[in-house]
C-alpha positions as CSV (number, residue, x, y, z in Angstrom):
1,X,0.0,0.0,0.0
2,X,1.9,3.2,-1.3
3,X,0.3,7.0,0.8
4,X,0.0,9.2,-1.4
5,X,2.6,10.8,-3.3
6,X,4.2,14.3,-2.6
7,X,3.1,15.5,-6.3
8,X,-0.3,15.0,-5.9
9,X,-1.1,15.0,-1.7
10,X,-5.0,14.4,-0.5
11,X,-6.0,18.1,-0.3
12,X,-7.1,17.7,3.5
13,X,-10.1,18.9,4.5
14,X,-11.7,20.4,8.1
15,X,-15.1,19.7,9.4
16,X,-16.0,23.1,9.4
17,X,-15.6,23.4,5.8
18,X,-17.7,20.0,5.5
19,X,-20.6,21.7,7.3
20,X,-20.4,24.8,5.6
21,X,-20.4,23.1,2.0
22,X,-23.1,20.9,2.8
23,X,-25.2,23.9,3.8
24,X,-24.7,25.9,0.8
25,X,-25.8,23.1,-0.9
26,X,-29.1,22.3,1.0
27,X,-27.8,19.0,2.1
28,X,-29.8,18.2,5.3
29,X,-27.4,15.8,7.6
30,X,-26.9,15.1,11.3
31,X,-23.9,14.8,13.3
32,X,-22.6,11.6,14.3
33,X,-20.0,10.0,16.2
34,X,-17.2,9.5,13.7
35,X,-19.0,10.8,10.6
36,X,-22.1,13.1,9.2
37,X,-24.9,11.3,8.0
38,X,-27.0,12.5,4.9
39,X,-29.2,11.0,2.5
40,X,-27.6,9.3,0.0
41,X,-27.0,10.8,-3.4
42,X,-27.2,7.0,-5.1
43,X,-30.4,6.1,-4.0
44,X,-34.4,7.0,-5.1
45,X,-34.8,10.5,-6.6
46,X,-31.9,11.4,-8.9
47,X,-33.1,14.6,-10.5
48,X,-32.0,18.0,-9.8
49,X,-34.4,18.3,-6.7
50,X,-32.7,18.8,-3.2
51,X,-32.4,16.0,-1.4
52,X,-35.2,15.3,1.2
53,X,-34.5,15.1,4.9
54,X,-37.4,12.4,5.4
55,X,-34.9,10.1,3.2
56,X,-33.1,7.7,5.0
57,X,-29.7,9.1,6.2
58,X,-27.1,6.0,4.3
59,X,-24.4,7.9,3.4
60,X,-21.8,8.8,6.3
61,X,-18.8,11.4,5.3
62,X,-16.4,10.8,7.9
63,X,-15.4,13.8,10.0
64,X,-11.4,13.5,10.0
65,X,-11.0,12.8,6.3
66,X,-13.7,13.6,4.6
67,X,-13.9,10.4,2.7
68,X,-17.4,8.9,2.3
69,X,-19.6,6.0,2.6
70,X,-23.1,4.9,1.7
71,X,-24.1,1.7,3.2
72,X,-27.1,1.2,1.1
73,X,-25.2,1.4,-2.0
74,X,-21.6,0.9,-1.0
75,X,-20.4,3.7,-3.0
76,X,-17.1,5.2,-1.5
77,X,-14.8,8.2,-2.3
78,X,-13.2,10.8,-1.3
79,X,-14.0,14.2,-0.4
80,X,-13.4,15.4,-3.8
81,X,-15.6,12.2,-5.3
82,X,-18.3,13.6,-3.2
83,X,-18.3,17.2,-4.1
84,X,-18.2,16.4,-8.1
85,X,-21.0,14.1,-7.4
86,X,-22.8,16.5,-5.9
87,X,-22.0,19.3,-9.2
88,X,-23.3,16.5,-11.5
89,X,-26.9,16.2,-9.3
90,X,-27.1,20.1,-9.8
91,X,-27.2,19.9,-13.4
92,X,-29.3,16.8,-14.1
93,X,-26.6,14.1,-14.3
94,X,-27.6,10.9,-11.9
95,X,-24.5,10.7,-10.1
96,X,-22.1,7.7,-10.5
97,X,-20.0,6.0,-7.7
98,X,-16.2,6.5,-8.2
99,X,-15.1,3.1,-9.7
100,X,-12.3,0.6,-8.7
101,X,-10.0,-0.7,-11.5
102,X,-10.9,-3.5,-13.3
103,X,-8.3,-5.6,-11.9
104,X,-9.6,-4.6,-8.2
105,X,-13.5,-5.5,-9.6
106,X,-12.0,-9.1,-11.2
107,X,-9.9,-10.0,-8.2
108,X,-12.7,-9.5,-5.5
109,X,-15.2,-11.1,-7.9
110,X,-12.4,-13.9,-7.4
111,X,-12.2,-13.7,-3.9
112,X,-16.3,-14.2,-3.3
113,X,-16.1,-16.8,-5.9
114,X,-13.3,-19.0,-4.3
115,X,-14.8,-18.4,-0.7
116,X,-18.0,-19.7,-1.8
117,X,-16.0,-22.9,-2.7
118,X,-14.5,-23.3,0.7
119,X,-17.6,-22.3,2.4
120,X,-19.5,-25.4,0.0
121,X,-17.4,-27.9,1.4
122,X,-16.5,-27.0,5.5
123,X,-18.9,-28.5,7.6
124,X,-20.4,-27.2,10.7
125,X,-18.6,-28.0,13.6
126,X,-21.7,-29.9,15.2
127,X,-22.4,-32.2,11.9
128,X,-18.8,-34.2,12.1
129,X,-18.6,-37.3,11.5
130,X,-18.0,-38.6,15.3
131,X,-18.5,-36.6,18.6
132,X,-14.9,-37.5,18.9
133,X,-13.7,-35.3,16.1
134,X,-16.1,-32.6,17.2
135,X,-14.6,-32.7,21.0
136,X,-10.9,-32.9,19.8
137,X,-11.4,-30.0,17.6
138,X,-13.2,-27.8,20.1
139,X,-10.0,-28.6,22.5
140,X,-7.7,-28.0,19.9
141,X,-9.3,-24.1,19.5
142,X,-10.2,-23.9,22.9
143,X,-13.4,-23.3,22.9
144,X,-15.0,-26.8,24.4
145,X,-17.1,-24.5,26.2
146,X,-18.8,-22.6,23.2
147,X,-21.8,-24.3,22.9
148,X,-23.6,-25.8,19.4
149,X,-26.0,-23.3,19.2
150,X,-23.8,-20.3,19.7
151,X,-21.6,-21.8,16.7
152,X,-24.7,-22.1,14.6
153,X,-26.0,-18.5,15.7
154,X,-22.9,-17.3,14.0
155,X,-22.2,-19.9,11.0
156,X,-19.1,-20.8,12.3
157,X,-17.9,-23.8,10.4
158,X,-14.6,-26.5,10.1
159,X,-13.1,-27.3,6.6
160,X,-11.1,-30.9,7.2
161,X,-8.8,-30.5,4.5
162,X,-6.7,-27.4,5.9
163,X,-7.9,-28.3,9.9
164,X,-9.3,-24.3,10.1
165,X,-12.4,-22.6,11.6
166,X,-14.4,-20.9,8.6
167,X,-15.6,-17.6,9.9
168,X,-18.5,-16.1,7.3
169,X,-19.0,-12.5,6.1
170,X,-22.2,-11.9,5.1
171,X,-23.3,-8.1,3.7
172,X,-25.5,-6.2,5.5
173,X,-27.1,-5.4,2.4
174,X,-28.8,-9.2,1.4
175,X,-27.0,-11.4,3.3
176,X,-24.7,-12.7,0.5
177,X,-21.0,-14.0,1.3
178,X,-18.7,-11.5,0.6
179,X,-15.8,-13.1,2.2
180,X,-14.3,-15.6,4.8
181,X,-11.4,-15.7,7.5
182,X,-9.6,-19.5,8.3
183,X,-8.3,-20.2,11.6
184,X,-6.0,-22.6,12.0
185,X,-3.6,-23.7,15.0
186,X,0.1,-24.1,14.9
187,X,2.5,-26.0,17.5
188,X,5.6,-24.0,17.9
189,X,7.5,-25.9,20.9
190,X,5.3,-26.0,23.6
191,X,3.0,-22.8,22.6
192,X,0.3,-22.7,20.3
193,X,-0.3,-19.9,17.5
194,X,-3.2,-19.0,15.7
195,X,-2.4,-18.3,11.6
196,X,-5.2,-16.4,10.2
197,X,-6.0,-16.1,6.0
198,X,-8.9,-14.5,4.3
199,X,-10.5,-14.0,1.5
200,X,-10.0,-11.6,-0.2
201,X,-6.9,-10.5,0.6
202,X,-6.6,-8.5,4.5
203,X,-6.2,-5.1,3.3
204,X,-9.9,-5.8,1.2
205,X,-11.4,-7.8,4.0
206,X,-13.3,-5.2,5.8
207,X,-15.9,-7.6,7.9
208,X,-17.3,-6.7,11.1
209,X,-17.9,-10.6,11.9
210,X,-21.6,-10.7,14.2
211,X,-22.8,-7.2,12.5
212,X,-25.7,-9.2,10.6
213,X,-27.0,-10.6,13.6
214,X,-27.2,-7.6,15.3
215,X,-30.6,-6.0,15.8
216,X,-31.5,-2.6,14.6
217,X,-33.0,-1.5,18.6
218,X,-29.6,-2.8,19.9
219,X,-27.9,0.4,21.4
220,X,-25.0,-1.2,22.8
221,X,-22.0,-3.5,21.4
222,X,-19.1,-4.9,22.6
223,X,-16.1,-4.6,20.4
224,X,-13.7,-7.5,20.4
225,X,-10.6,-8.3,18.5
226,X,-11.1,-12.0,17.4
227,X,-14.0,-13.9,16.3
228,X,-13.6,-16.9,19.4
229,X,-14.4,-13.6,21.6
230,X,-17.3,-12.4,20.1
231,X,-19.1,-15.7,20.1
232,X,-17.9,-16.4,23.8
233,X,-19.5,-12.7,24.9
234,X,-23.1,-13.5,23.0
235,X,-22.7,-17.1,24.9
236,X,-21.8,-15.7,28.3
237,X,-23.2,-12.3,28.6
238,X,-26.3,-12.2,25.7
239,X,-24.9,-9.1,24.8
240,X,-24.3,-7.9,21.0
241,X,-21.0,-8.1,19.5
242,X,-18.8,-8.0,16.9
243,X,-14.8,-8.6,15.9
244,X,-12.3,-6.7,14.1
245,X,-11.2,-8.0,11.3
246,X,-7.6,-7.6,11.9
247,X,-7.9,-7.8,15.5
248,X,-5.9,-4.8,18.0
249,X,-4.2,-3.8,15.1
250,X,-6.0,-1.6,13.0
251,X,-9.7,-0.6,13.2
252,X,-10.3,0.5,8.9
253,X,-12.1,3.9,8.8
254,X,-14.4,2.3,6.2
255,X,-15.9,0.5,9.0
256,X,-16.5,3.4,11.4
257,X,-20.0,3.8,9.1
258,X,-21.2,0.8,10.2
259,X,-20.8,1.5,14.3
260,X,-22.3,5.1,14.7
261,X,-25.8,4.0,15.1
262,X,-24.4,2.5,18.5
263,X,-24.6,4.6,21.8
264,X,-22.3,2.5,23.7
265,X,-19.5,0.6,22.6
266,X,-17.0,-0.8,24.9
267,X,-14.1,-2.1,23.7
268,X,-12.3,-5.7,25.1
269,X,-9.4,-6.3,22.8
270,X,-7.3,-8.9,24.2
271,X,-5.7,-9.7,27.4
272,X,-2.2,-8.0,27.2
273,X,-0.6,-4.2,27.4
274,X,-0.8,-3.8,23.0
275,X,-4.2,-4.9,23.2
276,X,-5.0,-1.6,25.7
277,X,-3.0,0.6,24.2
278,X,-5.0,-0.2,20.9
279,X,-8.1,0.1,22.6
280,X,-7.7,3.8,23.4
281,X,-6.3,4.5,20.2
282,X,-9.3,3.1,18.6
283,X,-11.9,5.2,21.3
284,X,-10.4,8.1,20.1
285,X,-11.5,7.2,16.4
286,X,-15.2,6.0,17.7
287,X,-15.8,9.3,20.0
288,X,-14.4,8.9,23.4
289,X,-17.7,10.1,25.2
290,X,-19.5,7.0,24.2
291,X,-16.7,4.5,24.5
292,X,-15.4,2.3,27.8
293,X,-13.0,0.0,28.0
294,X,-11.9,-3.2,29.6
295,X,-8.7,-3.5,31.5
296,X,-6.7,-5.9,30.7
297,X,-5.5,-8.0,33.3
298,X,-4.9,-11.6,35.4
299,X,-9.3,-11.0,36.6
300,X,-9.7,-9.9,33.3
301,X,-8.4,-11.7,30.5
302,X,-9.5,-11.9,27.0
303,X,-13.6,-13.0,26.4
304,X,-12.9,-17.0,25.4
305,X,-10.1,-17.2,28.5
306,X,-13.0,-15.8,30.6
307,X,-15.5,-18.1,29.4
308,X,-13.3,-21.2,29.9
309,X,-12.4,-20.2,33.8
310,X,-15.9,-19.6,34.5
311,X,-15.1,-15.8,35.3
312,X,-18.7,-13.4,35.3
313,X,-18.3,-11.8,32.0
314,X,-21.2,-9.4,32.6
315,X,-19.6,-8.0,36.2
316,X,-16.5,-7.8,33.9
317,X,-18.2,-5.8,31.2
318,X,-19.9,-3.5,34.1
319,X,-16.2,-2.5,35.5
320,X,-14.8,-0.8,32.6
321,X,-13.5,2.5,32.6
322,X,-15.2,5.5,31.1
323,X,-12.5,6.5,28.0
324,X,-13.4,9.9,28.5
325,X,-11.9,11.8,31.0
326,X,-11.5,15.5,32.4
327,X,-8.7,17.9,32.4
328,X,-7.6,17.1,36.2
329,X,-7.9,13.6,37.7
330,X,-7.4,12.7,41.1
331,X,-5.1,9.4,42.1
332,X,-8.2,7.2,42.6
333,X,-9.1,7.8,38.9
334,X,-5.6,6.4,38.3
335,X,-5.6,3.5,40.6
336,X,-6.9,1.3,38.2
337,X,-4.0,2.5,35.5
338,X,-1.2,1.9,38.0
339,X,-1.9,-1.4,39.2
340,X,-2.4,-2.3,35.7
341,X,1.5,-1.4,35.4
342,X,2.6,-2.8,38.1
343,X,0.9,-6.2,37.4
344,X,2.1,-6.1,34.0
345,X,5.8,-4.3,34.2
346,X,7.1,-6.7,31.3
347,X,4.6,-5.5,28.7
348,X,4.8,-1.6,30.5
349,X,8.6,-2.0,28.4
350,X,7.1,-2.5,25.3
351,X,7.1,-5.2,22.4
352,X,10.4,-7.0,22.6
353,X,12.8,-7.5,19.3
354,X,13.1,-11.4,18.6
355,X,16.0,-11.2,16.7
356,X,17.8,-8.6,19.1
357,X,18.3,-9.4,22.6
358,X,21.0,-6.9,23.5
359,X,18.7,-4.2,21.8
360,X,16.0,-5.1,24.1
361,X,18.7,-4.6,27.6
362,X,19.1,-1.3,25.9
363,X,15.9,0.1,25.2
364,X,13.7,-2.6,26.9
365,X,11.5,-2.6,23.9
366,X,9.6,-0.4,21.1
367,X,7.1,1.6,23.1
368,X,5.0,4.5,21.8
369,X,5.7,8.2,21.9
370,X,9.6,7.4,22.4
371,X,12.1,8.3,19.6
372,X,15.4,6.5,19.1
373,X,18.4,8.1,17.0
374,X,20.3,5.6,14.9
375,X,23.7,7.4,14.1
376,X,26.9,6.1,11.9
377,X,28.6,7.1,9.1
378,X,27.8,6.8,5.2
379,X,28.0,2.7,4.5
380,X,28.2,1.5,8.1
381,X,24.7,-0.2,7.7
382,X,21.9,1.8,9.1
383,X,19.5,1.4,6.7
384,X,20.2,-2.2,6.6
385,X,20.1,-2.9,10.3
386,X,17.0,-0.8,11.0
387,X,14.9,-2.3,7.9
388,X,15.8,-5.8,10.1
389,X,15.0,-4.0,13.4
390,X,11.6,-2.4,11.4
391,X,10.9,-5.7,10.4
392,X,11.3,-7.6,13.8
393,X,8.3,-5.7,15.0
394,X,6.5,-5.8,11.4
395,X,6.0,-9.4,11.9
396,X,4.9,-9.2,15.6
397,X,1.8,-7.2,14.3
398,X,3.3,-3.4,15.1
399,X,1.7,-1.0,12.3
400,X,4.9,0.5,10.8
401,X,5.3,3.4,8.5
402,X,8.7,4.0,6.2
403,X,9.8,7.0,5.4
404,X,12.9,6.0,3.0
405,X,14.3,9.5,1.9
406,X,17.6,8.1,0.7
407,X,17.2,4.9,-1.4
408,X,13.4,3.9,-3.1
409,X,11.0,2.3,-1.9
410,X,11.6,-0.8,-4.3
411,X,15.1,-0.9,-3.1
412,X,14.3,-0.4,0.7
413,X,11.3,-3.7,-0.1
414,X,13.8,-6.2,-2.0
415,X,16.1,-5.2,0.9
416,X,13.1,-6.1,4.0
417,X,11.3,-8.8,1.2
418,X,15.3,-10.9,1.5
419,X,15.6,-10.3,5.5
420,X,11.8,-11.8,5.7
421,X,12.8,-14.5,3.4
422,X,16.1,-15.2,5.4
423,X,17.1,-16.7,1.5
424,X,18.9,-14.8,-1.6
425,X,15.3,-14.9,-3.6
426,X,17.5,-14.1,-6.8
427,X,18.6,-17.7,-7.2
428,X,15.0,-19.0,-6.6
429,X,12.7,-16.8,-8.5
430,X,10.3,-19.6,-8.3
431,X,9.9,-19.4,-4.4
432,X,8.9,-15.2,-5.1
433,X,5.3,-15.1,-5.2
434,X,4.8,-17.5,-2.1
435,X,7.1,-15.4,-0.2
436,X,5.9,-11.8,-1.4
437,X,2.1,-13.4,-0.7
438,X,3.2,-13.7,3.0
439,X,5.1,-10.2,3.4
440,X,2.4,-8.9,2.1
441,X,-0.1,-9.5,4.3
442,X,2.5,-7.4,7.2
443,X,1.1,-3.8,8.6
444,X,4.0,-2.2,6.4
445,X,3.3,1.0,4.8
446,X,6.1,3.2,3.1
447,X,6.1,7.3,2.0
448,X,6.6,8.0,-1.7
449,X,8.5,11.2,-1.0
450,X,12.1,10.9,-1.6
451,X,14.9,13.5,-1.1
452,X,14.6,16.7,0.5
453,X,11.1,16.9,1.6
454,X,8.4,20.3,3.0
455,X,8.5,19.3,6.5
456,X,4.7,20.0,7.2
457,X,3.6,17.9,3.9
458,X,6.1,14.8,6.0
459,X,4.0,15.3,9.1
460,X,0.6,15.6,7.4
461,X,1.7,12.3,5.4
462,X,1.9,10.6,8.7
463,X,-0.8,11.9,10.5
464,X,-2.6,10.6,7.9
465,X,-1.3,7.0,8.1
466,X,-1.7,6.9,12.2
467,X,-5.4,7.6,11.2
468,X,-6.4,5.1,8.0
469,X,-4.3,2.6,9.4
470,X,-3.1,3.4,13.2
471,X,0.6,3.0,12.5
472,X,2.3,2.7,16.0
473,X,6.1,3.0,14.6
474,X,7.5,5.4,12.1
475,X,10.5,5.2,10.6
476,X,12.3,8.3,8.9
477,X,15.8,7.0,6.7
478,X,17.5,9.4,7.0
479,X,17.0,12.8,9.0
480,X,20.2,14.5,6.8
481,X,18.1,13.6,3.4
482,X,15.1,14.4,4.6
483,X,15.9,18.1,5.4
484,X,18.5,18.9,2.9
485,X,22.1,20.8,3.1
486,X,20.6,24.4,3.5
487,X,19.5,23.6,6.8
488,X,22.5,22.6,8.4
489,X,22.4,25.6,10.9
490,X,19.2,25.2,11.9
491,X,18.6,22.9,15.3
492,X,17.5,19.7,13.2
């Protein structure tokens, strides 16, 4: 996924100038959450004629970007889209949804075609063969205690041949699969890990998994991030809810449509520090006076893990903490925060490099909001080592934007594509697609700019990124490119 280039940058726009646009143009809307709602200029009347405020609000522009979304159509754009869409109503012309490419139509067409296959032939879990193989693969996913009727609530099913769960998505629209997640479980020494695929591809699978069995009086939801929690919160607490589709780390604008009818939503990510620290980033996205969150900790671990110790869900659901919060706060509004840190002072230091021990003694681990200063001379291998170090925490799930001012971006990925390989891929071209398949799927985003750059177009650029895709890390190779030679007096 390439941001967009320096030549031609998204003209940002502010919410006021939303407002005041839609006004001049006699657009009636109401203001959300995340986004404004307004009738929708691809559905019923298409003349000239203003558009009625007794139509049903569908389309949702959202408030940071401007970008828009009807949910009855699923027309999207930009903010530019929407305005020449609006220009075309004025003088007759029925509006027409900004197209995909052709390629993008043909390989989702793909995509719902090949997951319709799989879906044909996995079973439901409760229709196997032998109790047996139905109890052994419940243990195996730990989740002996999710009963039969919760997996058939949410057409949860098991495909034999790759020894996955098959997780649906269904449209809101007509209830048509649009897409599907496998789950499958690897042993790794004595630890088990959870390899997830979908179709299509993850940067295309936008599924709020549960959203089509939610009703439309249902005020409240419970935002988890993985599937086994959402069924495990219906089971134990009756409440409605819903997963992420790429768990704690990201939460796709696209979908912020779909949640603003909710008064409530109270996020339970996961059971660790990342998890949390996702959680608030995300509450910040979804409006912070109508979000609350779960703590994360040994009483409250993730959904399933509660479920399977018998923990009360609901008295755990009724504890969170309010993610809003007041200019002053007293120690007792803390207390919570702190013995959250204290319980968990391995995670408070941040994800840990695999492949660098002695990195971690120094800097304990990548954490948020600190920077680090790589320094050496021309050649000595800082771009090298920190595309490795970049990489370390790519692969453990840590959003990360490149900023490669130096050498291009095709350079910088045959450089990171090799270290992820761990192989010279020039003398086995035929291993390339499986291996750029997998490094694809990584929360790796790079900067088109290149050379000596305006420092507020760099910062808007990654502003930007931390909101479509809540990048956590930034890298910027190198500082001395970056700013040019005419600087050099100034304090870089």
């Amino acid at each position: 996924d390439v941001l967009p280039s320096p030549d031609r940058p998204a003209p940002s726009v502010s919410i006021t100038e939303i407002r005041q646009y839609l006004r001049a143009q006699d657009i009636p809307f109401h203001d959300g959450y995340s986004c404004l709602h307004t009738p929708s200029l691809f559905t019923g009347d298409r003349g000239d004629q203003p558009l009625s405020a007794s139509a049903p609000f569908t389309l949702f522009i959202d408030k940071t970007t401007g970008s828009f979304l009807c949910t009855a159509t699923l027309a999207e754009g930009t903010w530019q889209d929407f305005q020449a869409n609006v220009e075309m109503r004025h003088r007759g012309i029925t509006p027409i949804p900004p197209a995909s490419s052709e390629e993008m139509e043909h390989e989702m067409r793909q995509a719902r075609e090949d997951a319709r296959c799989i879906w044909e032939r996995a079973l439901p879990l409760w229709e196997l063969l032998d109790e047996k193989e139905t109890k052994e693969t419940k243990a195996l996913f730990g989740i002996s205690q999710v009963s039969n009727a919760t997996l058939k609530r949410f057409g949860v099913r098991y495909l034999r041949t790759a020894r996955s769960l098959v997780f649906p998505w269904f449209s809101p629209q007509d209830a048509t699969l649009k897409g599907l997640k496998l789950v499958r479980v690897e042993k790794k020494g004595g630890t088990l890990t959870y390899v997830e695929e979908t179709l299509p591809r993850f940067d295309s699978y936008l599924n709020l998994f549960g959203l089509s069995l939610i009703g439309r009086r249902d005020a409240e939801l419970v935002l988890t991030g993985w599937e086994l929690d959402a069924l495990a919160l219906h089971q134990a607490a009756g409440v409605a809810s819903v997963a992420l589709p790429r768990g704690a780390s990201c939460l796709p604008p696209t979908l912020l449509p779909y949640l603003e009818r909710f008064k409530r939503i109270t996020l339970w990510l996961g059971e660790d520090l990342r998890s949390w620290e996702a959680a608030k980033l995300f509450a910040r996205k979804l409006s912070l006076k109508r979000c609350s969150l779960v703590r994360p900790g040994s009483l409250q671990p993730r959904p399933l893990e509660a479920l399977n110790q018998g923990l009360n869900v609901t008295k755990i659901l009724r504890s969170a903490l309010l993610a809003s919060h007041k200019s002053i706060v007293s120690f007792r509004q803390l207390r919570e925060e702190v013995f959250g840190e204290l319980v968990n002072t391995e995670q408070v230091s941040g994800v840990k490099w695999a492949r660098f021990p002695e990195l971690n003694k120094l800097l304990k681990g990548h954490r948020r909001g600190e920077l680090t200063i790589f320094t050496g001379p021309t050649g000595s291998g800082k771009t090298t080592f920190i595309s490795e170090y970049a990489l370390d925490l790519c692969m453990q799930g840590v959003s990360t934007l490149w900023g490669s001012f130096e050498i291009n971006n095709v350079r910088l990925a045959k450089i990171m594509l090799t270290q992820f390989a761990g192989r010279r891929l020039e003398d086995q071209l035929e291993l390339y697609d499986e291996w750029a398949d997998r490094f694809e799927e990584l929360p790796l985003y790079f900067m088109t700019f290149h050379g000596q750059q305006n420092i507020k177009t760099v910062i808007d650029t990654m502003q930007h990124a931390v909101y479509m895709y809540d990048i956590t890390h930034v890298v910027v190779d190198n500082l001395q490119f970056m700013m040019g030679h005419e600087h050099i007096s100034v304090d870089r």
